[in-house]
OpenMM code with the backbone's topology and positions (N, CA, C; nanometers):
from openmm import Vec3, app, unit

residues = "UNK UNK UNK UNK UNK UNK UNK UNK UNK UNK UNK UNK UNK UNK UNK UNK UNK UNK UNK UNK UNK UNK UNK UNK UNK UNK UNK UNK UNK UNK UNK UNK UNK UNK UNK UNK UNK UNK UNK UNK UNK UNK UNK UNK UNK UNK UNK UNK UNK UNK UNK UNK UNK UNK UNK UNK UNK UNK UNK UNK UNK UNK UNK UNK UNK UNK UNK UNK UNK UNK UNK UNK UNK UNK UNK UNK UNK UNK UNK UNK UNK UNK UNK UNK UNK UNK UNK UNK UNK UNK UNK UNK UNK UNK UNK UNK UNK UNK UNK UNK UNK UNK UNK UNK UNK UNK UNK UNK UNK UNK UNK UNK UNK UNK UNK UNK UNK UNK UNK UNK UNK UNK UNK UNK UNK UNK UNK UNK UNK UNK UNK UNK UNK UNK UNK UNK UNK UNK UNK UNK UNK UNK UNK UNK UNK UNK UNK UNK UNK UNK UNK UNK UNK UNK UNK UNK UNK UNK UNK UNK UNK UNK UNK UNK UNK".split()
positions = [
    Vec3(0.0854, -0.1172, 0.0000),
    Vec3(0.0000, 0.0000, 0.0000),
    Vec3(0.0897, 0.1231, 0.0000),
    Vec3(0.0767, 0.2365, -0.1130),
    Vec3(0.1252, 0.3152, -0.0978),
    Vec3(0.0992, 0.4780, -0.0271),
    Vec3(0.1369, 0.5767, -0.0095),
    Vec3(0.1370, 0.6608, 0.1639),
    Vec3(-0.0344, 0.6883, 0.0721),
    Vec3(-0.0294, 0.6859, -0.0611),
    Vec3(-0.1702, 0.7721, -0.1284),
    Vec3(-0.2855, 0.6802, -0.0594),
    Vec3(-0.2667, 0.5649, -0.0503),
    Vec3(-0.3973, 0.4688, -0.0619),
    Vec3(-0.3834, 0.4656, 0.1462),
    Vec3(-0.2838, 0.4747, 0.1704),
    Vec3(-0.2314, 0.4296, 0.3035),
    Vec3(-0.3371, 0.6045, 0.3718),
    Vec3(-0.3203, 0.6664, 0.3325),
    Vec3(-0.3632, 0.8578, 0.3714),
    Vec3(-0.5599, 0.8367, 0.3318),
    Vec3(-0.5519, 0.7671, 0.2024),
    Vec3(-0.7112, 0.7717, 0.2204),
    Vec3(-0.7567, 0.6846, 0.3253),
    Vec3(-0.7405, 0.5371, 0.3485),
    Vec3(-0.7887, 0.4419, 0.4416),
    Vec3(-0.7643, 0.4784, 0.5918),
    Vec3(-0.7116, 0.5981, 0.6237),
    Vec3(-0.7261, 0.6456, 0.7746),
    Vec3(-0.8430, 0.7884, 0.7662),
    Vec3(-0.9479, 0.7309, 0.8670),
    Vec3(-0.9880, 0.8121, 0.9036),
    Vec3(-0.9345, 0.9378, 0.9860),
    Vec3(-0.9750, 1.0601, 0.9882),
    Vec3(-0.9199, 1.1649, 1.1456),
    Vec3(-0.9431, 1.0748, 1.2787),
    Vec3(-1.0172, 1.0260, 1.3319),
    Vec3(-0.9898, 0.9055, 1.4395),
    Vec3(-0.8643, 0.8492, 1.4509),
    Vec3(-0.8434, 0.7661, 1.3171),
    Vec3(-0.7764, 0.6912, 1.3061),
    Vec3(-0.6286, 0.7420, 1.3024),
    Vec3(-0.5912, 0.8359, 1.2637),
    Vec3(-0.4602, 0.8946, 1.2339),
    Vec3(-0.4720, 0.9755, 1.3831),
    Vec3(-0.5829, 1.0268, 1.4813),
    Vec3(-0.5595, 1.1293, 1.6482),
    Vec3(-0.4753, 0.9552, 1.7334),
    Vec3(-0.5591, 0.8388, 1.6574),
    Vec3(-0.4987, 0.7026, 1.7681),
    Vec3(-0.3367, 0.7286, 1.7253),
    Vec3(-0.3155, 0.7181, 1.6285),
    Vec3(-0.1696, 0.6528, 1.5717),
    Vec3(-0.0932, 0.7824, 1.6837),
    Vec3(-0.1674, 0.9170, 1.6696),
    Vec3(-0.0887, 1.0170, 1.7350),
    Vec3(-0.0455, 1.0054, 1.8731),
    Vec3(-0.1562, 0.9657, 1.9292),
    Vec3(-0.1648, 0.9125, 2.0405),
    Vec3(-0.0611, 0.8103, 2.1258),
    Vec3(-0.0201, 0.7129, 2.0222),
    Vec3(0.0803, 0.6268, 2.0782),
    Vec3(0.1917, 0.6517, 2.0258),
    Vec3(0.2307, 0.7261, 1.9302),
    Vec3(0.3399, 0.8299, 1.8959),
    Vec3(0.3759, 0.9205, 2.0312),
    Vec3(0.3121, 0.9446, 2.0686),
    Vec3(0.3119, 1.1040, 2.1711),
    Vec3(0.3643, 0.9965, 2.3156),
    Vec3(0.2899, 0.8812, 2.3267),
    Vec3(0.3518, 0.8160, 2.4449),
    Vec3(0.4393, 0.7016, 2.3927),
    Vec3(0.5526, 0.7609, 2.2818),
    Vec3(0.6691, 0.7123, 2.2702),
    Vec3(0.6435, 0.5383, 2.1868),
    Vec3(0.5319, 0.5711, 2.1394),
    Vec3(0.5073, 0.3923, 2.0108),
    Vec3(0.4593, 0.3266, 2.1009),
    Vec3(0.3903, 0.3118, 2.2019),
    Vec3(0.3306, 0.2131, 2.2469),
    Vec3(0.2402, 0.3049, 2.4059),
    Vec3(0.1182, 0.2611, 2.4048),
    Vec3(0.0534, 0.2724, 2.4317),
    Vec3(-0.0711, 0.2240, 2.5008),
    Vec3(-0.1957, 0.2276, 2.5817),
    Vec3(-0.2690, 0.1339, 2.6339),
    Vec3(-0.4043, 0.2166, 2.6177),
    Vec3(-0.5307, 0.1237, 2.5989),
    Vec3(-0.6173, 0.1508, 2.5515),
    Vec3(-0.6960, 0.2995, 2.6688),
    Vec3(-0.6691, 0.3211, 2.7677),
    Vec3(-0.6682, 0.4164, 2.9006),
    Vec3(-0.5650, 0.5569, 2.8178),
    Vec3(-0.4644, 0.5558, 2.8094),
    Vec3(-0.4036, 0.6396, 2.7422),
    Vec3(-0.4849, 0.7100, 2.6173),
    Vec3(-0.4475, 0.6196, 2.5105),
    Vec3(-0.5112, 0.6354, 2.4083),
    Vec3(-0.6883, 0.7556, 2.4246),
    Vec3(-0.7395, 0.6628, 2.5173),
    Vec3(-0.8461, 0.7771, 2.5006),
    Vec3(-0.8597, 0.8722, 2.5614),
    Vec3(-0.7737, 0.9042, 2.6803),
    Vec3(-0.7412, 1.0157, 2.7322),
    Vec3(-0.6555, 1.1239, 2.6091),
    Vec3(-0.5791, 1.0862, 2.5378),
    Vec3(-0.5072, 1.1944, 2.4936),
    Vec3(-0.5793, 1.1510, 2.3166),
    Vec3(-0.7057, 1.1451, 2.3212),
    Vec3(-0.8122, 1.1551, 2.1959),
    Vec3(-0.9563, 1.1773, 2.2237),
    Vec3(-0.9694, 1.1782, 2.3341),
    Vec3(-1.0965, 1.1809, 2.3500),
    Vec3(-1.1926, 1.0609, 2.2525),
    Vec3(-1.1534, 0.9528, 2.2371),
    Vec3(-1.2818, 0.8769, 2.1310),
    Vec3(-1.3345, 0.7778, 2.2693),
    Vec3(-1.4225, 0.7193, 2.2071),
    Vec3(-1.5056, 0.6682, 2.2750),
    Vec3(-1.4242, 0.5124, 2.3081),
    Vec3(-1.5019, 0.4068, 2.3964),
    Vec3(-1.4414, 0.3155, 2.3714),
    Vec3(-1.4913, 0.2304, 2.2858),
    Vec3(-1.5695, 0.2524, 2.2016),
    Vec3(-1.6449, 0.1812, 2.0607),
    Vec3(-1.5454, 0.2312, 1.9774),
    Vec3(-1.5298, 0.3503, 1.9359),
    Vec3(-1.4078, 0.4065, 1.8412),
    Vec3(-1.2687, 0.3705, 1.8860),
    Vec3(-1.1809, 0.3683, 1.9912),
    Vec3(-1.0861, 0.3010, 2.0167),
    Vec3(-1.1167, 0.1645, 1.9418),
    Vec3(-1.1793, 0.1045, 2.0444),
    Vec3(-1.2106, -0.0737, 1.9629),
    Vec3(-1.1946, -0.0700, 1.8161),
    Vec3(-1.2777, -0.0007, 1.7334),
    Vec3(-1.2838, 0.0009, 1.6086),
    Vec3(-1.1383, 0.0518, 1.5374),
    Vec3(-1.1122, 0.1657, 1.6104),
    Vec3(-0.9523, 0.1938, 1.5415),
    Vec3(-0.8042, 0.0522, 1.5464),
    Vec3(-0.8585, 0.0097, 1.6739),
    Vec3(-0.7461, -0.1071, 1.7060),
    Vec3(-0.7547, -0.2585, 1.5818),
    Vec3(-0.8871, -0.2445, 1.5525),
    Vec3(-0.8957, -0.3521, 1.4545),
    Vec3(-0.8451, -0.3307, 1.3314),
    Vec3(-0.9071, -0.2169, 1.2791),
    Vec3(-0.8752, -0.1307, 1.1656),
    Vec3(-0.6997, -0.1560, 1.1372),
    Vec3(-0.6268, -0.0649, 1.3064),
    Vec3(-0.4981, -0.0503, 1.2181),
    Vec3(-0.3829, -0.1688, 1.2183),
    Vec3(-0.4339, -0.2601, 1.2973),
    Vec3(-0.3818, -0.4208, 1.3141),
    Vec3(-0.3986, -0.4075, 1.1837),
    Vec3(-0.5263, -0.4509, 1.1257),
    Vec3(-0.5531, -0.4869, 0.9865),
    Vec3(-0.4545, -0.4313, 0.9502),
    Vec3(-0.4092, -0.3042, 0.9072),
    Vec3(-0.3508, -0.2264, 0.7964),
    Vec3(-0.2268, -0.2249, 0.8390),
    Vec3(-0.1534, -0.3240, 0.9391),
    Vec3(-0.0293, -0.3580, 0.9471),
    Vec3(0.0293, -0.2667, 1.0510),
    Vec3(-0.0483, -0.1347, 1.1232),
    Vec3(0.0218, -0.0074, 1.1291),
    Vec3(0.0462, -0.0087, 1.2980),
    Vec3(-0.0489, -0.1031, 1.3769),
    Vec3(-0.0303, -0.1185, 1.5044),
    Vec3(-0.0038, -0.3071, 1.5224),
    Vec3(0.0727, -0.3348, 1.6560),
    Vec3(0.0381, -0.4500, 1.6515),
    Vec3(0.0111, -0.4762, 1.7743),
    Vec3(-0.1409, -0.5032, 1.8720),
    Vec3(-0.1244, -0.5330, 1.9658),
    Vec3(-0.1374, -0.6224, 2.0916),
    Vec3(-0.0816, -0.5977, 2.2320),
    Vec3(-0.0752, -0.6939, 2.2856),
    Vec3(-0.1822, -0.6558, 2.4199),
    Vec3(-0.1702, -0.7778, 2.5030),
    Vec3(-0.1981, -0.7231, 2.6094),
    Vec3(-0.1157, -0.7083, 2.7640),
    Vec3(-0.1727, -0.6254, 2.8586),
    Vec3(-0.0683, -0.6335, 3.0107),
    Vec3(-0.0914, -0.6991, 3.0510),
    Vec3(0.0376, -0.7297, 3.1507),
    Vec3(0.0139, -0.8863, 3.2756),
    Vec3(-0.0760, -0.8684, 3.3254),
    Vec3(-0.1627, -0.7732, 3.3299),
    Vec3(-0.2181, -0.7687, 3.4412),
    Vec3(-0.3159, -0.6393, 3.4727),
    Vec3(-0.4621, -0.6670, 3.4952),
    Vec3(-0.5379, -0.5731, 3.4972),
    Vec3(-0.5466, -0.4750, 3.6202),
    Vec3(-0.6617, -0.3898, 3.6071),
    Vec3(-0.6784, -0.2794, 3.7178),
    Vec3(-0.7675, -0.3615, 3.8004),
    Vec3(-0.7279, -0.4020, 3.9398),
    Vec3(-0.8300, -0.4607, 4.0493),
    Vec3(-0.8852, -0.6013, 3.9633),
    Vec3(-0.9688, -0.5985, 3.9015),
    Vec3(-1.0801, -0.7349, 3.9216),
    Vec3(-1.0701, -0.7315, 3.7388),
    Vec3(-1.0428, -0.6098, 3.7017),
    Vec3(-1.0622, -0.5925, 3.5261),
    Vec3(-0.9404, -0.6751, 3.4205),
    Vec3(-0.9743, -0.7512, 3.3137),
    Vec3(-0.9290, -0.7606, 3.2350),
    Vec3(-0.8449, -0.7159, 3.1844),
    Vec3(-0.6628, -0.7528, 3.2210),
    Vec3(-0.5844, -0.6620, 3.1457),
    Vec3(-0.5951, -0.5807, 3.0052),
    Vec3(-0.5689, -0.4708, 3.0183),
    Vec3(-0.6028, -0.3400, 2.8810),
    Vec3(-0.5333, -0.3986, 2.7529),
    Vec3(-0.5725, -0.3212, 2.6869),
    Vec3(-0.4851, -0.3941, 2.5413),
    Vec3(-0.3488, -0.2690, 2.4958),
    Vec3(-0.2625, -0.3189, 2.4660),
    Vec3(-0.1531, -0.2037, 2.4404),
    Vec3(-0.1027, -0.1836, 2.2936),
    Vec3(-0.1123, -0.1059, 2.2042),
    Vec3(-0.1179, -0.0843, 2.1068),
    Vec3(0.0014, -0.0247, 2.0903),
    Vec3(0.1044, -0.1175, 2.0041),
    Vec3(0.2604, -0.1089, 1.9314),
    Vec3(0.2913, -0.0306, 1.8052),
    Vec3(0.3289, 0.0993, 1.7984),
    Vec3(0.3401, 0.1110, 1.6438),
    Vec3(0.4256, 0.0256, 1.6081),
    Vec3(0.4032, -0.0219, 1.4198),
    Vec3(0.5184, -0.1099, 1.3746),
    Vec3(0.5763, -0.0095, 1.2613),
    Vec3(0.6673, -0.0713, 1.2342),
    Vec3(0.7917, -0.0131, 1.1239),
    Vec3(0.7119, 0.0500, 1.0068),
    Vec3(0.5842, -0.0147, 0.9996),
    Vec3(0.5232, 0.0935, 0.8463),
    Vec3(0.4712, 0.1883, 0.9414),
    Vec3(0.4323, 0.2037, 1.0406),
    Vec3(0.3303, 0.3446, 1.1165),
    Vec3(0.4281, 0.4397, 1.1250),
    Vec3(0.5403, 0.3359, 1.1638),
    Vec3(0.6583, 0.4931, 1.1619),
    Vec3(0.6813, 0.5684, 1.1034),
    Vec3(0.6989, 0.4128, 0.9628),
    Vec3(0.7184, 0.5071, 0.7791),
    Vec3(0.6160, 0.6043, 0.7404),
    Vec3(0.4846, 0.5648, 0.7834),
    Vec3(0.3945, 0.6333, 0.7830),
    Vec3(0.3626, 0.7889, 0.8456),
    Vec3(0.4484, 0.7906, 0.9331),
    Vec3(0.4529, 0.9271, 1.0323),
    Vec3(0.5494, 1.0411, 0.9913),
    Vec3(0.6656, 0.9555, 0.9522),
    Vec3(0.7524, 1.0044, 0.8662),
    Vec3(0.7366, 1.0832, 0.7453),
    Vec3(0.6350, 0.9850, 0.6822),
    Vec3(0.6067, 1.0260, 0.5575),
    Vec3(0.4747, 1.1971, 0.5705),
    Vec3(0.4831, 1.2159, 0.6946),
    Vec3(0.3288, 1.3282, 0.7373),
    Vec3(0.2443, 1.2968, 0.7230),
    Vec3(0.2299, 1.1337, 0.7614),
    Vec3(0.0644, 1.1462, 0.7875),
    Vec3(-0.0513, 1.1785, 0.8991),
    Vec3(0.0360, 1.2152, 0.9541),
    Vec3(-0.0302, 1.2425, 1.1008),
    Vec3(-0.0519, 1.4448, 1.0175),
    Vec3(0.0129, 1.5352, 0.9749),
    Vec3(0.0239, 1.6101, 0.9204),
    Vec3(-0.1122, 1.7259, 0.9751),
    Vec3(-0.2025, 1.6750, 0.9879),
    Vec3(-0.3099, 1.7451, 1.0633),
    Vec3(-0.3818, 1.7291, 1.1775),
    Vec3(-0.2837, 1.6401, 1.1955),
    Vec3(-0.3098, 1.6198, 1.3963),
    Vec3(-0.2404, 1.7281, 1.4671),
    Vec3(-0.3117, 1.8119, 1.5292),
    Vec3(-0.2040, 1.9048, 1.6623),
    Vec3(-0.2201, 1.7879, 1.7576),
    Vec3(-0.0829, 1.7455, 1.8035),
    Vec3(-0.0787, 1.6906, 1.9294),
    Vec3(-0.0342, 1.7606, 2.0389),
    Vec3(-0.0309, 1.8481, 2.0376),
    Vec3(-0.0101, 1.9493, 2.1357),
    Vec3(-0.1277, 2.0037, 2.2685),
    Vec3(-0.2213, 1.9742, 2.1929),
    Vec3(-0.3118, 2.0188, 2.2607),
    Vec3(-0.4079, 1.8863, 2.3566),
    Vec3(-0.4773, 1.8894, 2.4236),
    Vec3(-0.5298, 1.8098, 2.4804),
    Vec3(-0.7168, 1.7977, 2.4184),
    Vec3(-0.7863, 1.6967, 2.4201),
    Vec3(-0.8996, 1.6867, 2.4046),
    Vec3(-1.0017, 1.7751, 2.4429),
    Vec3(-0.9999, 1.8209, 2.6345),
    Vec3(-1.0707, 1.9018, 2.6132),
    Vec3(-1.0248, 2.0311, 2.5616),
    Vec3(-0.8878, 2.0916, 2.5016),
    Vec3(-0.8839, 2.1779, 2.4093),
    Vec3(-0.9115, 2.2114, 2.3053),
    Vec3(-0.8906, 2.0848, 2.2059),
    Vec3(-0.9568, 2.1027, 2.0882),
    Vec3(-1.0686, 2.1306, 2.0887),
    Vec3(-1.1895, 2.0449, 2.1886),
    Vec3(-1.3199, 2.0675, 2.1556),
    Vec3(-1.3554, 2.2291, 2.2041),
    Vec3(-1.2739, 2.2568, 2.2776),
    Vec3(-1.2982, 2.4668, 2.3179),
    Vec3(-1.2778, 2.4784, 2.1662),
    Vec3(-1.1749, 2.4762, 2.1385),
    Vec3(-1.0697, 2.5202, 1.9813),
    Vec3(-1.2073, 2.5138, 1.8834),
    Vec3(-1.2747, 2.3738, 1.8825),
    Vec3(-1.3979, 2.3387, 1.8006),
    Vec3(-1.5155, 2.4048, 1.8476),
    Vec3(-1.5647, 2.4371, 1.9451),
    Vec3(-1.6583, 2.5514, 1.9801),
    Vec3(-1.6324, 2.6947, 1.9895),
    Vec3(-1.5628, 2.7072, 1.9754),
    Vec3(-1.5068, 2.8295, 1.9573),
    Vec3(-1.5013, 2.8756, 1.7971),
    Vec3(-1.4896, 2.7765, 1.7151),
    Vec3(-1.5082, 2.7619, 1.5490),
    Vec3(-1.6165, 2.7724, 1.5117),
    Vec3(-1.7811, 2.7365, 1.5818),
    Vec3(-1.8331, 2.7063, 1.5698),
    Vec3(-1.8937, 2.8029, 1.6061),
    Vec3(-1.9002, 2.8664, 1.7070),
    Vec3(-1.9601, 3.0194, 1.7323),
    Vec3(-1.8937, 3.1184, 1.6358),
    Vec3(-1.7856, 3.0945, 1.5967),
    Vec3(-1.7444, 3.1913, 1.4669),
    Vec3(-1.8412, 3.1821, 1.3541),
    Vec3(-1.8462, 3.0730, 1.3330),
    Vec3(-1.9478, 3.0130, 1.2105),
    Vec3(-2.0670, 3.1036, 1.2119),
    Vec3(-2.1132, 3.0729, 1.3557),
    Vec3(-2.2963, 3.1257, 1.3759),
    Vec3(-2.2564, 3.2729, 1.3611),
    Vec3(-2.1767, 3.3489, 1.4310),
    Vec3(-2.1646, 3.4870, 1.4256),
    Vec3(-2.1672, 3.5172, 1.2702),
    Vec3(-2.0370, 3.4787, 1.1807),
    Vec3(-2.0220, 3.5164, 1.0773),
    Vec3(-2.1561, 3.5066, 0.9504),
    Vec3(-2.2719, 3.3504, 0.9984),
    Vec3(-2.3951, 3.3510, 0.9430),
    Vec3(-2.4600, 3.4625, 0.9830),
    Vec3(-2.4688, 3.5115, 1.1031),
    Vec3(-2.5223, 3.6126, 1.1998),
    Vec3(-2.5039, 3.7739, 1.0538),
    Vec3(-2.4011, 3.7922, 1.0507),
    Vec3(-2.3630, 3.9238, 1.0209),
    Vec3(-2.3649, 3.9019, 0.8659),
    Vec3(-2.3868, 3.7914, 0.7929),
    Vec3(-2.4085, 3.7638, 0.6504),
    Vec3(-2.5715, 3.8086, 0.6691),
    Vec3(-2.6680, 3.7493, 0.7105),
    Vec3(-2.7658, 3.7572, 0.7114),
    Vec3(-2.7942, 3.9304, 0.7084),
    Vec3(-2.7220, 3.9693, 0.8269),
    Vec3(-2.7192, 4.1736, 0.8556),
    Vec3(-2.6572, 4.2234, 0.7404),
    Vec3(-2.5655, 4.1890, 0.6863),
    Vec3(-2.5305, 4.2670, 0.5615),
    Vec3(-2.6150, 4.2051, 0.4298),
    Vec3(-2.7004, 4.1084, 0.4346),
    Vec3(-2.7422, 4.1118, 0.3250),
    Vec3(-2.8667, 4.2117, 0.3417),
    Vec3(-2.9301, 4.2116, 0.4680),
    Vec3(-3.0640, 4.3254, 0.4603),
    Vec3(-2.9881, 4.4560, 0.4697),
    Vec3(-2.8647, 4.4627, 0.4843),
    Vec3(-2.8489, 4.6258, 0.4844),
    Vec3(-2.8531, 4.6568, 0.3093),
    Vec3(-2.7790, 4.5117, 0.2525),
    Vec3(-2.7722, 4.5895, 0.1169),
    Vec3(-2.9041, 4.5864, 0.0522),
    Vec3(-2.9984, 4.5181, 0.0996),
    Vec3(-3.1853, 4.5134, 0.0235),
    Vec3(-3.2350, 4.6747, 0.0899),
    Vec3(-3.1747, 4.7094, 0.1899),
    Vec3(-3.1702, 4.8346, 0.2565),
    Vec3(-3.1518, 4.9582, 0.1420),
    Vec3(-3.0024, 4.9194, 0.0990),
    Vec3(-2.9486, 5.0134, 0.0298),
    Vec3(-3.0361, 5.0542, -0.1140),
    Vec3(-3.0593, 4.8772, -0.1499),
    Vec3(-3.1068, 4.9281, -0.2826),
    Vec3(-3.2373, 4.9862, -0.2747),
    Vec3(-3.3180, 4.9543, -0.1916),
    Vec3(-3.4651, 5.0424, -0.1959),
    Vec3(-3.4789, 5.1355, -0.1449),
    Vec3(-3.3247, 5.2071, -0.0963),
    Vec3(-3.2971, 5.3589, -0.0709),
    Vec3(-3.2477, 5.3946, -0.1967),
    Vec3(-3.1682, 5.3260, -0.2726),
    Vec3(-3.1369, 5.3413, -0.4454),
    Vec3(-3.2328, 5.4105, -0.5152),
    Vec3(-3.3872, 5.2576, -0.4739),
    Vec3(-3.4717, 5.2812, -0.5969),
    Vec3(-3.5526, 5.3854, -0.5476),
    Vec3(-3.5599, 5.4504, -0.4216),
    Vec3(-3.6515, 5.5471, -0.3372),
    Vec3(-3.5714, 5.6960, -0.4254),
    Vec3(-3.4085, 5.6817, -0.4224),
    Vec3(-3.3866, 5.8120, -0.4229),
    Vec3(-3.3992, 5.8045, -0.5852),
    Vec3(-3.4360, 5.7199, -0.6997),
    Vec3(-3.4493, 5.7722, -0.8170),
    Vec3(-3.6058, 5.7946, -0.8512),
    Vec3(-3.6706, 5.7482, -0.7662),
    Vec3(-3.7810, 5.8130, -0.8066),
    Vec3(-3.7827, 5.9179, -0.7280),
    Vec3(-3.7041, 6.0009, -0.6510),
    Vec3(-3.7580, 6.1490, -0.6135),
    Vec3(-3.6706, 6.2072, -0.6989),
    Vec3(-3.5799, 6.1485, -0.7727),
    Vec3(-3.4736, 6.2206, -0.8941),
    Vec3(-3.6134, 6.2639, -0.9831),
    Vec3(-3.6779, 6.1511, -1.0251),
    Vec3(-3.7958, 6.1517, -1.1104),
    Vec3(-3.9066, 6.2457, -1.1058),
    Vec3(-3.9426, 6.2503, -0.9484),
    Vec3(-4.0633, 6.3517, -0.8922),
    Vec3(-3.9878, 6.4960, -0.8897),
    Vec3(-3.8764, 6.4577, -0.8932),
    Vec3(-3.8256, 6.6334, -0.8795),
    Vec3(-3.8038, 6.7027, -1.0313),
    Vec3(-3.7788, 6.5813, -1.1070),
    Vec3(-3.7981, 6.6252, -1.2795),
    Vec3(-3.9027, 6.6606, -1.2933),
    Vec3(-3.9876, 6.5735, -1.2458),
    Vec3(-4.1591, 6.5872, -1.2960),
    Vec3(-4.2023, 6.7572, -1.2424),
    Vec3(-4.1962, 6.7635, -1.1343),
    Vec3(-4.1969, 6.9151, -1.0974),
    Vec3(-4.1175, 7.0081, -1.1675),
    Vec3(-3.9877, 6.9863, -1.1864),
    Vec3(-3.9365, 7.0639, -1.2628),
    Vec3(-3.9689, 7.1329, -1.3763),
    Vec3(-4.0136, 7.0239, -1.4769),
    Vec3(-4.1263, 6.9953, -1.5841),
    Vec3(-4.2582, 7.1054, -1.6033),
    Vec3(-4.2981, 7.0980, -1.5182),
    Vec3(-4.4356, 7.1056, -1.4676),
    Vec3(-4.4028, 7.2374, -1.4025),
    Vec3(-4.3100, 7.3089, -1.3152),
    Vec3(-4.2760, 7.4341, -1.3384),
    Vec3(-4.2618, 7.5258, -1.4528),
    Vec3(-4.1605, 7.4632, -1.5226),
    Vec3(-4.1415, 7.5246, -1.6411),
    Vec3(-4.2804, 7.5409, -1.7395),
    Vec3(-4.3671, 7.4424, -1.7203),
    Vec3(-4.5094, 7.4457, -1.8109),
    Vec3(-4.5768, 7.5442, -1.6969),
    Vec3(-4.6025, 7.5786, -1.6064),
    Vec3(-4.6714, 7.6657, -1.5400),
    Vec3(-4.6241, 7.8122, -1.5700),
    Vec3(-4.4836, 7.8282, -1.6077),
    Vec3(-4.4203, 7.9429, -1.5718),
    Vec3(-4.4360, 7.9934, -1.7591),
    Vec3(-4.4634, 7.9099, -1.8145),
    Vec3(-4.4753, 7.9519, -1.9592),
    Vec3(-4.6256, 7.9961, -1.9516),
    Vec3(-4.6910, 7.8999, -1.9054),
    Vec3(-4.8619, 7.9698, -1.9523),
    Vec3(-4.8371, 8.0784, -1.9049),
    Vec3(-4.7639, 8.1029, -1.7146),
    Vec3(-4.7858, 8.2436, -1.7032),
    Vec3(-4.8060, 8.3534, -1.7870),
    Vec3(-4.6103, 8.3532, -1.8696),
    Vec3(-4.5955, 8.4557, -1.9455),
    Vec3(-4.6581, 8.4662, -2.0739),
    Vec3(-4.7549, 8.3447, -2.0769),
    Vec3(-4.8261, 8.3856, -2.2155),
    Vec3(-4.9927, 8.4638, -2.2002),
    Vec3(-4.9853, 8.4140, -2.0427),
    Vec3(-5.1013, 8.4805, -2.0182),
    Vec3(-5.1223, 8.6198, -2.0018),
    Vec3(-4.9614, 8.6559, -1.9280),
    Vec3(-4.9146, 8.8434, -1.9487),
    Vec3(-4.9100, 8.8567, -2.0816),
    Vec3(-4.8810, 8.8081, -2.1274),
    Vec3(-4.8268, 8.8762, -2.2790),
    Vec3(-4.9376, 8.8592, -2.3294),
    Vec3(-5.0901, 8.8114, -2.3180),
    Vec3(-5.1859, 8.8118, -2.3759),
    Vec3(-5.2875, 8.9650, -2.2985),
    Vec3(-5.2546, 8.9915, -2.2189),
    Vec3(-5.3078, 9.1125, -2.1340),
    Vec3(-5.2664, 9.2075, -2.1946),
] * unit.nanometer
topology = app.Topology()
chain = topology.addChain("A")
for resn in residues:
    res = topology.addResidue(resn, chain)
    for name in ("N", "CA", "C"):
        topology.addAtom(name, app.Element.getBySymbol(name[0]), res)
């Protein structure tokens, strides 16, 4: 698989996991992982199958669980995830930031959105504003011709009416 076909078959999920066990040094545990991604543990599950499949994790499990629980599963990058990381595919992951940051980062995008619909909506009635102040001020261009008009025809009968005296 090459990085083209390798870049479409990861989802954004799928490429925040790979980041994820990158960031805690190639290996990782399913507790980690969703702390520093925020996915669910249905989406973890689903990413772990996924990137086994695609060669890119390989994983195992710990000796040994928390209290009474089922040891976690620990997820290995292998030699293509690396090539893969290498190559920028992670490229639009900030790992810098933490989960609940992004999602501020993402609501915070998102009230931009509504504002900027907000003030599209206001500038489009200012300009339906403008133009039927447009079409208002050419018809008093019009009414003020028409008078104009209509002066000049008043001011002629006048003088024809003196000049008929």
């Amino acid at each position: 698989m090459n990085r083209i076909e390798l870049e479409n078959s990861l989802d954004r999920d799928s490429r925040r996991f790979l980041a994820a066990i990158d960031y805690y040094g190639g290996e990782a545990n399913t507790s980690e992982i969703r702390t520093r991604t925020g996915l669910t543990a249905s989406k973890v599950h689903t990413r772990y199958n996924k990137l086994e499949e695609l060669g890119l994790i390989d994983v195992t499990y710990a000796d040994s669980g928390y209290g009474d629980r089922r040891p976690p599963k620990i997820a290995h990058l292998t030699g293509k995830a690396r090539m893969a990381i290498e190559w920028g595919i992670l490229h639009d992951i900030d790992t810098s930031r933490t989960p609940e940051e992004i999602r501020d980062l993402e609501t915070e995008v998102r009230v931009a959105h509504e504002q900027n619909a907000e003030l599209c909506q206001r500038l489009n009635a200012l300009e339906e504003l403008i133009r039927q102040t447009r079409d208002r001020v050419v018809a008093l261009e019009n009414d003020v011709d028409d008078v104009y008009d209509w002066s000049e025809t008043v001011e002629d009968s006048i003088r024809t009416l003196w000049a008929e005296r």
